[in-house]
N, C-alpha and C positions, 0 to 999 in steps of 0.2 A: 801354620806358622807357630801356634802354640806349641804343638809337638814338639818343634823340632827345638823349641827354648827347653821341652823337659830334656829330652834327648840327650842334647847335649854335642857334641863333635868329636869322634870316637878318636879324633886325629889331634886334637888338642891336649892331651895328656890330662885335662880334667873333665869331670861330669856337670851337669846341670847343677848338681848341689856343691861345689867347690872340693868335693874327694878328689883319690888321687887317683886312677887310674886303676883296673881290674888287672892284677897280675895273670899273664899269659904263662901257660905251661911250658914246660921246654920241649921242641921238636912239634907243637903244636902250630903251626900258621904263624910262626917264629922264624923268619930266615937266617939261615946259619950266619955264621963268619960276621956276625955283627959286634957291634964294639961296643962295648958302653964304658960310660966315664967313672968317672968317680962320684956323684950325684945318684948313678943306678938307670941313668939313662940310658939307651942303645941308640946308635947312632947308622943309619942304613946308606951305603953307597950305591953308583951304577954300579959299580964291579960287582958288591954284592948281590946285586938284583939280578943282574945278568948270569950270574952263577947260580942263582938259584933257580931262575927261569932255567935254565938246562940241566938241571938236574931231575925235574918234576917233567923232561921232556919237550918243554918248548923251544922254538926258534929263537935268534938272538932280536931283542926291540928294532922295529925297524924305524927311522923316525919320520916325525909327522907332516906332510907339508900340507898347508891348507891350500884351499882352491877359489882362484878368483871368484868373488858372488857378481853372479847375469845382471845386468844393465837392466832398470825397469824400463818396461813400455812405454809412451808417452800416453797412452790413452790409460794407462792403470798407475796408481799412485802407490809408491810401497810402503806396507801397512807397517807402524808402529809396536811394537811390544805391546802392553797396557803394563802399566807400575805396578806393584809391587802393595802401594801407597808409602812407602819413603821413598820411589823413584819419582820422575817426571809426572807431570799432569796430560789425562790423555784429550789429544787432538784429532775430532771428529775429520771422517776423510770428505776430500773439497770435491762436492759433483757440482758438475755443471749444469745447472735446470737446461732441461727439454725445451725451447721454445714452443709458447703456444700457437699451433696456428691462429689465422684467423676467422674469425668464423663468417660462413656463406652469407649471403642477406637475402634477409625474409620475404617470403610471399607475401605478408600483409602489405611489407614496402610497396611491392611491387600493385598491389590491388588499389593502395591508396592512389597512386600517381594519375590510374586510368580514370577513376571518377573526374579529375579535375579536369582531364583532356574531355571530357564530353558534358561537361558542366559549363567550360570556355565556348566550345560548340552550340552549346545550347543557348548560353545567353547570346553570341554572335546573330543567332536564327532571330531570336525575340527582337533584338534592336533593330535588326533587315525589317522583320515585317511592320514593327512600328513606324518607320522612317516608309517603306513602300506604302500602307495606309495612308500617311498624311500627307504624302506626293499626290495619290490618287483625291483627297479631300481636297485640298487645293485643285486639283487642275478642275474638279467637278462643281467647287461651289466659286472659283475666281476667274479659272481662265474660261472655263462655256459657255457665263453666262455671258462674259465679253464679248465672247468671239460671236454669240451668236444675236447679243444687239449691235454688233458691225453687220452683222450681214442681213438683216431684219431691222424695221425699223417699230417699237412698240407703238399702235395706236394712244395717244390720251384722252382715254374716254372715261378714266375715273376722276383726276379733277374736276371735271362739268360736272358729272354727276353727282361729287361731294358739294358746289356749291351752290348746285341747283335748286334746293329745299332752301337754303338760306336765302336767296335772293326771292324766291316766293315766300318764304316765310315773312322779310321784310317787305313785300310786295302788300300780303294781306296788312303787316300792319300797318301799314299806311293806308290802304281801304278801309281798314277801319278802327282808325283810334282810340275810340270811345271805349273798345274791350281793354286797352292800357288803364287810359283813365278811369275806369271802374273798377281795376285791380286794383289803384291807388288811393280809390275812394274807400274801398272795403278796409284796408288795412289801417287808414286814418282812421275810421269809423270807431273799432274798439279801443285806441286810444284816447281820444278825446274822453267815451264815456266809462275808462277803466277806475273806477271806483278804489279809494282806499283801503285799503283793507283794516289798516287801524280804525274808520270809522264803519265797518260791517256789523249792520245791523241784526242781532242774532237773538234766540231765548233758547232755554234749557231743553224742552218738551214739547212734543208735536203731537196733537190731538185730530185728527183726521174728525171731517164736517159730517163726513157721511156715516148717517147710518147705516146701508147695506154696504158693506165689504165693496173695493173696487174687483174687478176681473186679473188684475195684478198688480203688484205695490212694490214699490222700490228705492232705492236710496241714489242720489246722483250728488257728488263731491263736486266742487265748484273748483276749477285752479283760477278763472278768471270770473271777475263780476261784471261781465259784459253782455248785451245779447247774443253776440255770438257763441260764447260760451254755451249756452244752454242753449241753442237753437242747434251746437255739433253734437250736445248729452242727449238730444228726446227726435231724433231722427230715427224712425223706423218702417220696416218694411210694410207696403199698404197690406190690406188681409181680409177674406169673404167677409170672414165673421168679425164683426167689429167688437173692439180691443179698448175696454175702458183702463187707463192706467191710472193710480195714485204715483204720485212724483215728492219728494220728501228732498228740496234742494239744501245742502250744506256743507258749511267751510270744511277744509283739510282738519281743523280743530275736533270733527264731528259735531257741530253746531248747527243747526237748524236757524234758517234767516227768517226774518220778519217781511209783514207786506210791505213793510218802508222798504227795506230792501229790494224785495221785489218790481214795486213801483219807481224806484229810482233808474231802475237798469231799465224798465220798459218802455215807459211815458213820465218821465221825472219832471215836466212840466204841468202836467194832471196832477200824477201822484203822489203832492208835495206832502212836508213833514206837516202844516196842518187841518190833510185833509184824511189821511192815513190816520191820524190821533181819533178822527171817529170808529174806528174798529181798533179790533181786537190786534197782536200782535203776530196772533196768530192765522196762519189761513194754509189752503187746501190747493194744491197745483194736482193737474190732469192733465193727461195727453187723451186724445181718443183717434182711434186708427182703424180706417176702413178700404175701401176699394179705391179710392179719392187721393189717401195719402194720410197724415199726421198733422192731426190739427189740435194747441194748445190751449188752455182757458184754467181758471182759478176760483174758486170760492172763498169771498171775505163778508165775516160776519159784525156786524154792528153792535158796539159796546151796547149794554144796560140802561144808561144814563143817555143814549143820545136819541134826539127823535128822529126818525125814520125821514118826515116831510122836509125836513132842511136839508138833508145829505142829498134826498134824489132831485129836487129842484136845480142842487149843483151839474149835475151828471152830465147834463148840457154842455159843457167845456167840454168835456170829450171827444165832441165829435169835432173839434178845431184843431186836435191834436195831430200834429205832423209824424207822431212817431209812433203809429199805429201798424206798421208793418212789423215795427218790434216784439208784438206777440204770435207771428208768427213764425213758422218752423221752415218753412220753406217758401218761396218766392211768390205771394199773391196774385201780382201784376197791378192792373191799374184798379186805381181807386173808383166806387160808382156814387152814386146818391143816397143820402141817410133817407130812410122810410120807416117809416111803425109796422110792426108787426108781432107774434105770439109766440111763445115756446110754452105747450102743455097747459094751454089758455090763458098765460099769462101778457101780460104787456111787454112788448120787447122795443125794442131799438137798435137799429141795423144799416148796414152796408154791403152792396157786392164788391166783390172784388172780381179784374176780367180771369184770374183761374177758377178753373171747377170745383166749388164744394169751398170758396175762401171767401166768408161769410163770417165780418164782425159784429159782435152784438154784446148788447148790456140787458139783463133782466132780473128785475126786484122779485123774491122766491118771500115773501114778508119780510124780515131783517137780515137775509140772504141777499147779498149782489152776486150774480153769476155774469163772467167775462167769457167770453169762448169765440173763438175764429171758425165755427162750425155751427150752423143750426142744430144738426142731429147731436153733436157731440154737448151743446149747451142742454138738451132733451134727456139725455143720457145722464149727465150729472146732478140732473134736477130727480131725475128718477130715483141715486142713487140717494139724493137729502132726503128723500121720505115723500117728494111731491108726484 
């Protein structure tokens, strides 16, 4: 387009720069018979054209006729020029999009669905056979055992047998009542003489009587100040070789008790507060244990200041005493008759008891009192003071 503005239009009678036109030679590309005006213009006719067209040998013009333009297709759209840019603005041609198909469906579709059909099947199977289990449990633990005490009749033989021991067990105890009532005696027993404890008679330090070592020593805690109590702490097994024990009784405090103490829980109608004031506060408890069984006794030693002939003159009350079973450990039986007798040729004083080897006695060692529910074991303890 630049061009053609230098150019110019060789038809226009001027050039791109506003000149006048390049004069044409005569007889050169000049068609004759032309006219010109007065201005210097020439002026060209058909006539002239056509006479010069036959001169240079051509035919006469023939004229033009155009020719109808074809009908577009309906499937093709007819295409526009494109401008120029000072023509029209160009219009993209209108297609019709392709519809898309659709697309198949998936295998995975198809995979998902099948699980579910055999997952519905499978829980189906699970509830059948829970529902047929528990039809079978029922019929086997409700309806059999029905059906088959209708047809059977069970013997009852286990009632009688369940109250058969009770009606002998009440049977004995009405034979023998007295095992009640000496249950009931036993448990009175340690109430009556359960000892306060706020008034427990105690000292700091426990000095053992004996000079030779016992054969074992040991410590027993008191929870009750009864004789029972201490007749369930020094229960032991009987044994060939007899078995001297030191015994060391005291409170939960770890306190070591006195003979008042002692004495009150065994014979507290003997062993009063002031017959106990003639000894020491301290004293020496023994078990000895032989083929026989476990038999208890004590060594209390006589103050400084007291005289020896007043305290044993006393000792006589003793044998009036009704609670002379209280020093023993286990069941003596019946009471027999006090008689004089020796331990280690000393003077003793004694009683049998109807069990074997349950033998009360008191013997003066010089300002030694030995108590023991055993001949052998009051021998024994005298051996161990040095006598």
């Amino acid at each position: 387009m630049e061009e053609k503005n230098q150019v110019g239009d060789p038809w226009s009678g001027q050039n791109s720069q506003g000149g006048n036109p390049p004069s044409v030679p005569a007889g050169k590309g000049q068609p004759p018979n032309t006219k010109q005006d007065d201005s210097g213009l020439s002026a060209r006719t058909m006539k002239s054209d056509t006479q010069s067209i036959g001169e240079s040998g051509g035919g006469a013009p023939t004229p033009y006729t155009p020719q109808p333009r074809p009908e577009p297709k309906p499937s093709e759209q007819p295409k526009k020029p494109q401008g120029s840019g000072s023509g029209g603005s160009f219009q993209p041609p209108n297609i019709t999009p392709t519809p898309t198909p659709p697309e198949p469906p998936k295998l995975g579709g198809e995979k998902l669905h099948s699980p579910k059909k055999s997952n519905k099947g499978l829980f189906i199977g699970i509830i059948t056979a829970i529902v047929v289990i528990g039809i079978a449990a029922v019929v086997y633990f409700f309806i059999v055992p029905l059906v088959m005490d209708d047809g059977e009749e069970t013997p009852e033989t286990t009632p009688p047998a369940q109250e058969e021991p009770q009606e002998e067990q009440e049977e004995n105890n009405q034979d023998n009542p007295e095992e009640g009532i000496g249950n009931l005696e036993e448990t009175d027993t340690p109430e009556k003489e359960t000892v306060d404890l706020s008034s427990i008679y105690t000292h700091e330090v426990h000095a053992s009587f004996f000079e030779n070592p016992a054969d074992i020593s040991m410590d027993v805690t008191l929870l009750e100040f009864t004789p029972a109590e201490i007749q369930g702490k020094l229960v032991f097994n009987p044994t060939e070789n007899p078995l001297l024990r030191e015994i060391v009784l005291k409170t939960s405090e770890n306190k070591p008790i006195t003979l008042q103490q002692m004495g009150s829980m065994t014979a507290p109608d003997f062993f009063t507060a002031q017959f106990t004031d003639y000894f020491q506060e301290d004293f020496t408890l023994f078990t000895y244990t032989n083929t026989s069984g476990t038999w208890m006794g004590f060594v209390a030693q006589l103050k400084d200041d007291v005289e020896a002939g007043s305290v044993q003159s006393q000792m006589s009350s003793l044998q009036s005493s009704p609670n002379l079973e209280n020093f023993f450990v286990e069941e003596p039986g019946e009471i027999g008759v006090w008689e004089d007798g020796s331990v280690k040729e000393y003077p003793t004083s004694l009683v049998e008891f109807s069990e074997a080897g349950a033998t009360f006695s008191y013997t003066w060692f010089d300002r030694y009192l030995v108590i023991s529910t055993n001949l052998d074991g009051a021998a024994q303890a005298a051996t161990y003071l040095g006598y």
